[in-house]
TIMI-443014 format. One record per residue (C-alpha): x negated, y, z; residue in one letter; residue number from 0. Coordinates in steps of 0.2 Angstrom, whole numbers, plus 5000, padded with zeros to 4 digits. Layout:
<node><c1>X</c1><c2>Y</c2><c3>Z</c3><r>A</r><k>NUM</k></node>
...
***
This chain:
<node><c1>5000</c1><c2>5000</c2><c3>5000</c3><r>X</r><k>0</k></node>
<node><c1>4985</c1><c2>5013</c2><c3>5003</c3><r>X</r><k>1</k></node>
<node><c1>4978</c1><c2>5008</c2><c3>4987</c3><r>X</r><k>2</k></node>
<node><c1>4994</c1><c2>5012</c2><c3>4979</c3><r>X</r><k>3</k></node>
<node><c1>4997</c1><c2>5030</c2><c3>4988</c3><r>X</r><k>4</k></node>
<node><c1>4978</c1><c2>5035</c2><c3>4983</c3><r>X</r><k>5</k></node>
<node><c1>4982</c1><c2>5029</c2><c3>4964</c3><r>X</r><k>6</k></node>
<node><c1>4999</c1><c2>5039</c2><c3>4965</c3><r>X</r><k>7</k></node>
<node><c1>4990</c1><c2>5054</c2><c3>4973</c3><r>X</r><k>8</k></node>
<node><c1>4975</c1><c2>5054</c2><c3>4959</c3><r>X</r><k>9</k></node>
<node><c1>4990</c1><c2>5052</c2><c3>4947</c3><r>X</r><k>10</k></node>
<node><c1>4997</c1><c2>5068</c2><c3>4952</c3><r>X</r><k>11</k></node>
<node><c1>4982</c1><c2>5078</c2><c3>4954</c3><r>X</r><k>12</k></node>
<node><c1>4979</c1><c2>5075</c2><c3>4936</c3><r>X</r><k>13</k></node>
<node><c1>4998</c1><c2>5077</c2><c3>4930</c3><r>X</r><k>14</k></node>
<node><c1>4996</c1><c2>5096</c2><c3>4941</c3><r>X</r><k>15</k></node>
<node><c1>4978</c1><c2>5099</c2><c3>4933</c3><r>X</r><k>16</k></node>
<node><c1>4985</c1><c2>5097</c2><c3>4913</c3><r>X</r><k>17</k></node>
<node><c1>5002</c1><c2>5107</c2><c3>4918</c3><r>X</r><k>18</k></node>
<node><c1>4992</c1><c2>5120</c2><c3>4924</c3><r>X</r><k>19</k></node>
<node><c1>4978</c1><c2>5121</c2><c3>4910</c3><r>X</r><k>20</k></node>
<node><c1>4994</c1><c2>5120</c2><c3>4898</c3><r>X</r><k>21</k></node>
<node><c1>5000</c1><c2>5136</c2><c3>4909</c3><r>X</r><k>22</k></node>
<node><c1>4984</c1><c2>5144</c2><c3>4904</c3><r>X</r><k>23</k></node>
<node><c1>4986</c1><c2>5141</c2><c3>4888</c3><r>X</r><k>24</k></node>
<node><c1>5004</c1><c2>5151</c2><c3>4887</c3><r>X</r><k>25</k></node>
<node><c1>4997</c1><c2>5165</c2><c3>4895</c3><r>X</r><k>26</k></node>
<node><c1>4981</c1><c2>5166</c2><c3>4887</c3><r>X</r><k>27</k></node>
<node><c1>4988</c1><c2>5162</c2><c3>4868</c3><r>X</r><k>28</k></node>
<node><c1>4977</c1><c2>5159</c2><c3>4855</c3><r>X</r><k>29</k></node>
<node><c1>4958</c1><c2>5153</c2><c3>4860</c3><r>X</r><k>30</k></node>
<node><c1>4943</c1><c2>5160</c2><c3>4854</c3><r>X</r><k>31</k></node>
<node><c1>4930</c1><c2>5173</c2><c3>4855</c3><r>X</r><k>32</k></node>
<node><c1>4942</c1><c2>5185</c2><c3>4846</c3><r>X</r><k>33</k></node>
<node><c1>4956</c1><c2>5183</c2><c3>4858</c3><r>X</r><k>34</k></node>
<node><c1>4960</c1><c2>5200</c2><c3>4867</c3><r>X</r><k>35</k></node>
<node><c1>4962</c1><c2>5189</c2><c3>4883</c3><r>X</r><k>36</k></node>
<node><c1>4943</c1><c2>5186</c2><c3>4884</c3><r>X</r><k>37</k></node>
<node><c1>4927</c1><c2>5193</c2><c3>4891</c3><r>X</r><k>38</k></node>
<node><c1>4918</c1><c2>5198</c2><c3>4876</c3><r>X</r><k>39</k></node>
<node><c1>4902</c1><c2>5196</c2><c3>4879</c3><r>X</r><k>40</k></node>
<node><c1>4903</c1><c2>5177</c2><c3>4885</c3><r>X</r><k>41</k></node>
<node><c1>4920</c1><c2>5170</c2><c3>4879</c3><r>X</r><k>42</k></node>
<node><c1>4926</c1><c2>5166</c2><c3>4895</c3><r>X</r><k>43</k></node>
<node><c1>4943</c1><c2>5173</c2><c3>4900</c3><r>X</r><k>44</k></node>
<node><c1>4942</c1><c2>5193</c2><c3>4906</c3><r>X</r><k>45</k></node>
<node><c1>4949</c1><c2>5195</c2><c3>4924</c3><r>X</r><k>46</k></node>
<node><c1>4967</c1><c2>5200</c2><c3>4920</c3><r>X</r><k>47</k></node>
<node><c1>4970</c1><c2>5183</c2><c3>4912</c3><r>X</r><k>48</k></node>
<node><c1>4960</c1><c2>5174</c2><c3>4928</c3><r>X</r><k>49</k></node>
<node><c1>4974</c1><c2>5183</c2><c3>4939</c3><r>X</r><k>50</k></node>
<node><c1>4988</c1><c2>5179</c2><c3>4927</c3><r>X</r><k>51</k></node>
<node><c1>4981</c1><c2>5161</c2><c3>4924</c3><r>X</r><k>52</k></node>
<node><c1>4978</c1><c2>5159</c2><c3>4945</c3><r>X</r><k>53</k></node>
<node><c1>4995</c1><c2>5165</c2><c3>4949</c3><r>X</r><k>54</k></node>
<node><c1>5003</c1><c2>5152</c2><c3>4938</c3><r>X</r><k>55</k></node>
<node><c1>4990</c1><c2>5138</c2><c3>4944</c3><r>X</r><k>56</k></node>
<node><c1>4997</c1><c2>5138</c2><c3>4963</c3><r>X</r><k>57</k></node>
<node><c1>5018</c1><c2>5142</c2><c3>4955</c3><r>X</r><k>58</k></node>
<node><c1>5015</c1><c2>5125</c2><c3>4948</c3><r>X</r><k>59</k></node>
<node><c1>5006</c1><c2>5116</c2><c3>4963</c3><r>X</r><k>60</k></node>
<node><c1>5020</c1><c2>5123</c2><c3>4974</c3><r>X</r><k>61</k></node>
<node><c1>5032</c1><c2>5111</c2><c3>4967</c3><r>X</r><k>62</k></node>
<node><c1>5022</c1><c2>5096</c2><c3>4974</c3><r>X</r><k>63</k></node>
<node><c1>5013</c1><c2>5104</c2><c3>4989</c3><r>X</r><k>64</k></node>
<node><c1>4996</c1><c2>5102</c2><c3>4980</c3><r>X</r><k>65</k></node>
<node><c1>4980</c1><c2>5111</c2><c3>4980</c3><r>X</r><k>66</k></node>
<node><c1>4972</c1><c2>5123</c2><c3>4970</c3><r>X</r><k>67</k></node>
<node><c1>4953</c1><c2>5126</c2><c3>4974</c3><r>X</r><k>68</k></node>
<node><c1>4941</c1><c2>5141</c2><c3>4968</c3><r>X</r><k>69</k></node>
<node><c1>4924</c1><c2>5144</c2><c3>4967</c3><r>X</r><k>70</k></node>
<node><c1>4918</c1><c2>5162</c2><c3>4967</c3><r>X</r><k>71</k></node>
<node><c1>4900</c1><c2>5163</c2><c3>4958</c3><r>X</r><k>72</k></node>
<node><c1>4888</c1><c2>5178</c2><c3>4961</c3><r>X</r><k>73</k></node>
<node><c1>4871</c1><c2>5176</c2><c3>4951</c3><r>X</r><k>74</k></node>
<node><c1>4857</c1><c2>5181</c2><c3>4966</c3><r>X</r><k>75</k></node>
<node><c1>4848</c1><c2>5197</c2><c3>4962</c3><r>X</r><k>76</k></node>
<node><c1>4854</c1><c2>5198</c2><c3>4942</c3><r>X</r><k>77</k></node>
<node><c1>4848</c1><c2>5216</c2><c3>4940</c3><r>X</r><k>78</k></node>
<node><c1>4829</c1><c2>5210</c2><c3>4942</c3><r>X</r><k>79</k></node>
<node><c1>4829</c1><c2>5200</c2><c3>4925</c3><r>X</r><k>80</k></node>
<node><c1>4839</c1><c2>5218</c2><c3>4918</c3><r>X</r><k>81</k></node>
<node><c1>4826</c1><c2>5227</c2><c3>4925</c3><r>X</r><k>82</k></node>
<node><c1>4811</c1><c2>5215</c2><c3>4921</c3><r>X</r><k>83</k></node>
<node><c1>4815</c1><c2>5208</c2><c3>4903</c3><r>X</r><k>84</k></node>
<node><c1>4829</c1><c2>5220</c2><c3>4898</c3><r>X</r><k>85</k></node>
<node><c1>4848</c1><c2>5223</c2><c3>4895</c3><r>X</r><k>86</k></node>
<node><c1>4848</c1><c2>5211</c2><c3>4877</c3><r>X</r><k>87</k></node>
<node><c1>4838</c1><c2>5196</c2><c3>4889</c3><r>X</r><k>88</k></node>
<node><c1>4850</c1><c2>5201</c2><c3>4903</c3><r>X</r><k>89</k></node>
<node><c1>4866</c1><c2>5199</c2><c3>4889</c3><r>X</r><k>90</k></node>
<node><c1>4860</c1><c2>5183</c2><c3>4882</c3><r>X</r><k>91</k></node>
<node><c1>4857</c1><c2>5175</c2><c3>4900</c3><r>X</r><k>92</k></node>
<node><c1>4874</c1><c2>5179</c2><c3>4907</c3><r>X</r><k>93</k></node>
<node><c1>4880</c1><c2>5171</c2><c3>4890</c3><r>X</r><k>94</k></node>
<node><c1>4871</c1><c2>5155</c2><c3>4894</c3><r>X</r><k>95</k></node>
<node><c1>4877</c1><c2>5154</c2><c3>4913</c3><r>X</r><k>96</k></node>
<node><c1>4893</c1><c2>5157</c2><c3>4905</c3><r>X</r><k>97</k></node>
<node><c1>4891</c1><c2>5141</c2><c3>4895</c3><r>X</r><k>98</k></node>
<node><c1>4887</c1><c2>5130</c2><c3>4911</c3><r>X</r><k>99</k></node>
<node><c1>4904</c1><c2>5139</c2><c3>4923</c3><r>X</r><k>100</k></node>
<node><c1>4914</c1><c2>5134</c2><c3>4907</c3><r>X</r><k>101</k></node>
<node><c1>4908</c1><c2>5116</c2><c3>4905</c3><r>X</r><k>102</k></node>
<node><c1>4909</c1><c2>5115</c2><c3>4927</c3><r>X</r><k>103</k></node>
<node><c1>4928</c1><c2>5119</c2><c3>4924</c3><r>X</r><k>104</k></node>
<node><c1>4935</c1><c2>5109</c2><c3>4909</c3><r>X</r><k>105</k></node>
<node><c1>4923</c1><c2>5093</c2><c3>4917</c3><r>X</r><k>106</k></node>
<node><c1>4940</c1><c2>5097</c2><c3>4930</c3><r>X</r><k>107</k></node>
<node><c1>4953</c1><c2>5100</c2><c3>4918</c3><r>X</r><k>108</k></node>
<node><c1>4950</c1><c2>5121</c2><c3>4927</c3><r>X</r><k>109</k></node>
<node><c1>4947</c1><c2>5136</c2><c3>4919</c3><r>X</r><k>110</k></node>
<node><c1>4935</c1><c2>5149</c2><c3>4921</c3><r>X</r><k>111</k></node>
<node><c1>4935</c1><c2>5169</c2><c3>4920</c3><r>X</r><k>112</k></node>
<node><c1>4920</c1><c2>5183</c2><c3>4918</c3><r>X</r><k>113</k></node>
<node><c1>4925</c1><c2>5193</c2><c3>4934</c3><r>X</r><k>114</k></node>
<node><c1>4915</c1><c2>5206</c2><c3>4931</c3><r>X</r><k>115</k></node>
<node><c1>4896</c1><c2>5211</c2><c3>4928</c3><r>X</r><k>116</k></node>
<node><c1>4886</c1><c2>5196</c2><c3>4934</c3><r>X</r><k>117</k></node>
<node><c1>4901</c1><c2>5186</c2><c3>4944</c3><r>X</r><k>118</k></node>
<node><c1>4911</c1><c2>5173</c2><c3>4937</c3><r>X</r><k>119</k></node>
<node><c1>4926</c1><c2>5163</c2><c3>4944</c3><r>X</r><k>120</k></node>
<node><c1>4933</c1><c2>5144</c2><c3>4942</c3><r>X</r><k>121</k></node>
<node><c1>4948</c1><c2>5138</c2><c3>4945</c3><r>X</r><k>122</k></node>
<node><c1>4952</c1><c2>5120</c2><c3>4950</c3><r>X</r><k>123</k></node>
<node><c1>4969</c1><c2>5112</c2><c3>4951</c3><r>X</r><k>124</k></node>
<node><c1>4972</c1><c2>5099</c2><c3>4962</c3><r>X</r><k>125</k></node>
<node><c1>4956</c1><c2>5102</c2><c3>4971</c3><r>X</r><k>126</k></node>
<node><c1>4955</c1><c2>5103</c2><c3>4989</c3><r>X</r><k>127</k></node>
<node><c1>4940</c1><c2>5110</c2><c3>4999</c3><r>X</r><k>128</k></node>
<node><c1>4929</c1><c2>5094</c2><c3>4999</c3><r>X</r><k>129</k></node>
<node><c1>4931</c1><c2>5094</c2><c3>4982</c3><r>X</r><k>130</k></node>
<node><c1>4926</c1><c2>5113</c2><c3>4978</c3><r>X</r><k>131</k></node>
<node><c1>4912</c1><c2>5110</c2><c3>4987</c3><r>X</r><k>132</k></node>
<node><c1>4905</c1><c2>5096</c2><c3>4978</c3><r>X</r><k>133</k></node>
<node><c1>4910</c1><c2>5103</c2><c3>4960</c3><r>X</r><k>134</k></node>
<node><c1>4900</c1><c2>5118</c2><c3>4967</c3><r>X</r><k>135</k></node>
<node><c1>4883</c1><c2>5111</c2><c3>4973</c3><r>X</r><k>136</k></node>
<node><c1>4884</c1><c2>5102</c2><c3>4954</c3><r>X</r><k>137</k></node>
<node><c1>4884</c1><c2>5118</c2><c3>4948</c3><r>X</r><k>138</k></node>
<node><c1>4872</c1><c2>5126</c2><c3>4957</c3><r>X</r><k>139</k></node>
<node><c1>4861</c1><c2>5115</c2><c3>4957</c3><r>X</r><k>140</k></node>
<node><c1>4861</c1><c2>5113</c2><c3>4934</c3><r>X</r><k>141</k></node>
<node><c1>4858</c1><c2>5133</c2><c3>4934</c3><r>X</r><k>142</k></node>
<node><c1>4843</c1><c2>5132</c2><c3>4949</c3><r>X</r><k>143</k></node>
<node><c1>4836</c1><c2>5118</c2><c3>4936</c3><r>X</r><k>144</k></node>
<node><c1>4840</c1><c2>5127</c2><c3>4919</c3><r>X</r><k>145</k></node>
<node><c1>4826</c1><c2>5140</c2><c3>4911</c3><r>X</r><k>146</k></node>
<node><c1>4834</c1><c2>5151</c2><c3>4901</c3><r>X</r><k>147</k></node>
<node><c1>4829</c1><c2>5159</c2><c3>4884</c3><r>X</r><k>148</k></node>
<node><c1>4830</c1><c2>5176</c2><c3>4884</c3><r>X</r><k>149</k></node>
<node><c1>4831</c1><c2>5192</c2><c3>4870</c3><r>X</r><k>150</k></node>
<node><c1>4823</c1><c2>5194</c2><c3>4853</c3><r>X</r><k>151</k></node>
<node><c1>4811</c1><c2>5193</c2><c3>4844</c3><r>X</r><k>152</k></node>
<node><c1>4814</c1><c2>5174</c2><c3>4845</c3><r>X</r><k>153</k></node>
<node><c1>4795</c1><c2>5169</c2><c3>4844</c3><r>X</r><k>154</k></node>
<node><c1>4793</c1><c2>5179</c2><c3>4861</c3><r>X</r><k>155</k></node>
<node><c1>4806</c1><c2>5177</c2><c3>4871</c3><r>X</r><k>156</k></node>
<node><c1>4806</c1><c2>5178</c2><c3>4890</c3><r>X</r><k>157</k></node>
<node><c1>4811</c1><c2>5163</c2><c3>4899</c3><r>X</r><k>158</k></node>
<node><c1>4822</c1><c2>5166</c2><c3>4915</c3><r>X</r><k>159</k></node>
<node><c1>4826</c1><c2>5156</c2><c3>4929</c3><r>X</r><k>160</k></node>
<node><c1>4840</c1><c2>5161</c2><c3>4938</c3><r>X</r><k>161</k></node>
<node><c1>4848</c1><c2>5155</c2><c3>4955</c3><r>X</r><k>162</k></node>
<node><c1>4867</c1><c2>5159</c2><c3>4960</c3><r>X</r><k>163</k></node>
<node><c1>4880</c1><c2>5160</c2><c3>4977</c3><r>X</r><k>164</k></node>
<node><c1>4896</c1><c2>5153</c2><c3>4978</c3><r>X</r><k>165</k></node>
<node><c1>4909</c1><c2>5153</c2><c3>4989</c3><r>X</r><k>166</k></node>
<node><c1>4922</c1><c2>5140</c2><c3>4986</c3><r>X</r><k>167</k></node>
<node><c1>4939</c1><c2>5140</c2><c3>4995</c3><r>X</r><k>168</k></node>
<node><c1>4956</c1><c2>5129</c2><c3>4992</c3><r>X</r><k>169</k></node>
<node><c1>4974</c1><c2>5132</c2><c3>4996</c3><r>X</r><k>170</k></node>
<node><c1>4987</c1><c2>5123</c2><c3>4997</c3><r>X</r><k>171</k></node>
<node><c1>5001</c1><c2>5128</c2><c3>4990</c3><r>X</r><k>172</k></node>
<node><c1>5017</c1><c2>5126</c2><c3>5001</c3><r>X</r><k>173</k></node>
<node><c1>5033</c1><c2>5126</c2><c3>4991</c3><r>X</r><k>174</k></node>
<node><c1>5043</c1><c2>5125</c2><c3>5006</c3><r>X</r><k>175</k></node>
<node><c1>5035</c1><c2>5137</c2><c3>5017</c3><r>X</r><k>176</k></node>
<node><c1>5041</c1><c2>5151</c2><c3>5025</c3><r>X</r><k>177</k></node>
<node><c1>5042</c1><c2>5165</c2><c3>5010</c3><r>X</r><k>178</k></node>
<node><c1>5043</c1><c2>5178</c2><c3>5026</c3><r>X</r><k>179</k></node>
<node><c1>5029</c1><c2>5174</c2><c3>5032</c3><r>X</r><k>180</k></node>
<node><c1>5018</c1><c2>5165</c2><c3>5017</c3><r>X</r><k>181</k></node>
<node><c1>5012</c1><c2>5177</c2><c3>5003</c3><r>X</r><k>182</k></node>
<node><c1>5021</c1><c2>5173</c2><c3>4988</c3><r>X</r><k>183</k></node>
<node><c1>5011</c1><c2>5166</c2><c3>4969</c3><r>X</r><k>184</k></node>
<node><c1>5003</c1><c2>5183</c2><c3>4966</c3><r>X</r><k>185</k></node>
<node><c1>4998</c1><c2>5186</c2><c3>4986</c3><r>X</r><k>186</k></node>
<node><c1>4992</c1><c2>5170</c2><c3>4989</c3><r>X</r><k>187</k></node>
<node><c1>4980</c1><c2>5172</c2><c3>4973</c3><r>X</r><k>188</k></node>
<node><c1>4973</c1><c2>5189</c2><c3>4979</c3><r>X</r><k>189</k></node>
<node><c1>4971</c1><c2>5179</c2><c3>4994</c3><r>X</r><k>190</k></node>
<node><c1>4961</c1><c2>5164</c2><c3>4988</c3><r>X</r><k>191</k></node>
<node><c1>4952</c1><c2>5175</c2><c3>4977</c3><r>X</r><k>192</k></node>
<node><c1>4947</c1><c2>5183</c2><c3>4994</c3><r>X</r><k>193</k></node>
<node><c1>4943</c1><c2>5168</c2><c3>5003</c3><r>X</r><k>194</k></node>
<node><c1>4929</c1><c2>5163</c2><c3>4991</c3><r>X</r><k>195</k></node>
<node><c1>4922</c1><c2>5180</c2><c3>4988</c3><r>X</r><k>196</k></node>
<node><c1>4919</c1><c2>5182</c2><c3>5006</c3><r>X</r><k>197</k></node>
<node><c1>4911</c1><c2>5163</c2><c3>5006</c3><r>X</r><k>198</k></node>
<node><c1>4900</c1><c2>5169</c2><c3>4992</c3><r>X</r><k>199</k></node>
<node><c1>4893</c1><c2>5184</c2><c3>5003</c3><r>X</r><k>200</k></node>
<node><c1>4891</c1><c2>5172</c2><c3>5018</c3><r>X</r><k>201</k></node>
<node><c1>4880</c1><c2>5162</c2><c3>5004</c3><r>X</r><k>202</k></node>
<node><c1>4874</c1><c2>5177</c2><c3>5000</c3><r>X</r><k>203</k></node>
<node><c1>4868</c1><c2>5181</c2><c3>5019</c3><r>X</r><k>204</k></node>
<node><c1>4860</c1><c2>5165</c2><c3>5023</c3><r>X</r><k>205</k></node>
<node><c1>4847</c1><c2>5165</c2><c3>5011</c3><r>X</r><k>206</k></node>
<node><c1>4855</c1><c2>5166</c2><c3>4992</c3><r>X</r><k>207</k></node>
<node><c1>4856</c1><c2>5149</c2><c3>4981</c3><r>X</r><k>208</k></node>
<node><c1>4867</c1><c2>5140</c2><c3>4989</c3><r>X</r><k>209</k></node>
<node><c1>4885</c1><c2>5136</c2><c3>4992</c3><r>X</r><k>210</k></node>
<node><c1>4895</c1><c2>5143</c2><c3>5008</c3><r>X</r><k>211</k></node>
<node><c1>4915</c1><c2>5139</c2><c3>5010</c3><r>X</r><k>212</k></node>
<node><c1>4929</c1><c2>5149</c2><c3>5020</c3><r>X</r><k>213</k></node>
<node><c1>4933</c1><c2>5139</c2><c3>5037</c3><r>X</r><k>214</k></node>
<node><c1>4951</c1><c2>5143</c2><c3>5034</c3><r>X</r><k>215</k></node>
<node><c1>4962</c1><c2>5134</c2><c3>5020</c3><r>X</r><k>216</k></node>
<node><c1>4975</c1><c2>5146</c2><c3>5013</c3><r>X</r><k>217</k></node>
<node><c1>4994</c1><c2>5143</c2><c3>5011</c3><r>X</r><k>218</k></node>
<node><c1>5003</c1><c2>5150</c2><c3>4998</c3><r>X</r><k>219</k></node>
<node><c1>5022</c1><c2>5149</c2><c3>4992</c3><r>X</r><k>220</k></node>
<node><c1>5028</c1><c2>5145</c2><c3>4977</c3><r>X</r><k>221</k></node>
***
């Protein structure tokens, strides 16, 4: 019988994950590099789809009480490669990180957003806090391994390595909480959004390149 509850569960964190990439897809419309919805410098969606895109993430989970996670990724002292190597190396960098947070968030059946500057957001549906964390650490640990090619001319380019802090948080999305007292679709994202920001900075204060998470799980209604 617990094997069959864990295969049910499993089940329906993958029925919530496709329902809410499919949300995403509504909102966001057509895909591409072209598409108005999108950072333009890295492809990933701009930070008014990653709300709209969020809000609809934990509307969903709140049907079956499910999770949705969020990792919140600063890259650690970004303005030394600007400074060092330039603006067109500093571009082409943040287009490559871009490339690793997008691969980290379709492995889950997520998406991800360019949040602004050098930050960048995930969102995992489904995903409680143990497994924000692990999805976390992967990443972390594939940009701390990666050199990165920067700017022209392509015979001298500089190679960068670059390290990042994440704060990862989960909430679980309560549809039959109190609506008086439990922040409605649109509160509860500004909320979780929150919650892994100010992970991030605890990551951030205990020494950079590593991954930090919120003690406290957020609840949000649907």
């Amino acid at each position: 019988m617990t094997r069959d509850r864990d295969v049910n569960r499993k089940a329906s964190a993958e029925e919530l994950a496709a329902r809410a990439a499919a949300a995403l897809r509504e909102v966001a419309g057509v895909t591409g590099a072209g598409d108005s919805r999108r950072d333009g410098l890295t492809g990933l969606y701009d930070d008014r789809t990653l709300h709209r895109g969020l809000t609809d993430a934990i509307s969903d989970a709140g049907r079956d009480g499910g999770h949705v996670g969020l990792l919140f990724i600063d890259l650690d002292r970004f303005k030394n490669v600007n400074d060092r190597h330039g603006h067109v190396t500093g571009s082409r960098v943040l287009s490559q990180v871009a490339g690793f947070v997008d691969a980290a968030a379709s492995r889950e059946r997520g998406f991800a957003a360019r949040y602004g500057g050098d930050e960048f957001v995930v969102v995992l549906p489904g995903a409680d806090l143990d497994r924000c964390l692990r999805e976390a650490e992967r990443l972390r640990a594939t940009l701390a391994a990666t050199i990165f090619a920067g700017g022209e001319p392509p015979g001298r380019r500089p190679l960068v390595r670059v390290t990042c802090s994440i704060g990862a948080a989960s909430m679980r999305a309560d549809a039959g909480g109190d609506h008086d007292e439990t922040p409605g679709p649109q509160g509860a994202a500004t909320r979780l959004l929150q919650l892994a920001d100010n992970a991030m900075y605890q990551a951030k204060h205990a020494g950079r390149n590593r991954v930090a998470a919120d003690d406290a799980e957020a609840t949000g209604a649907a």
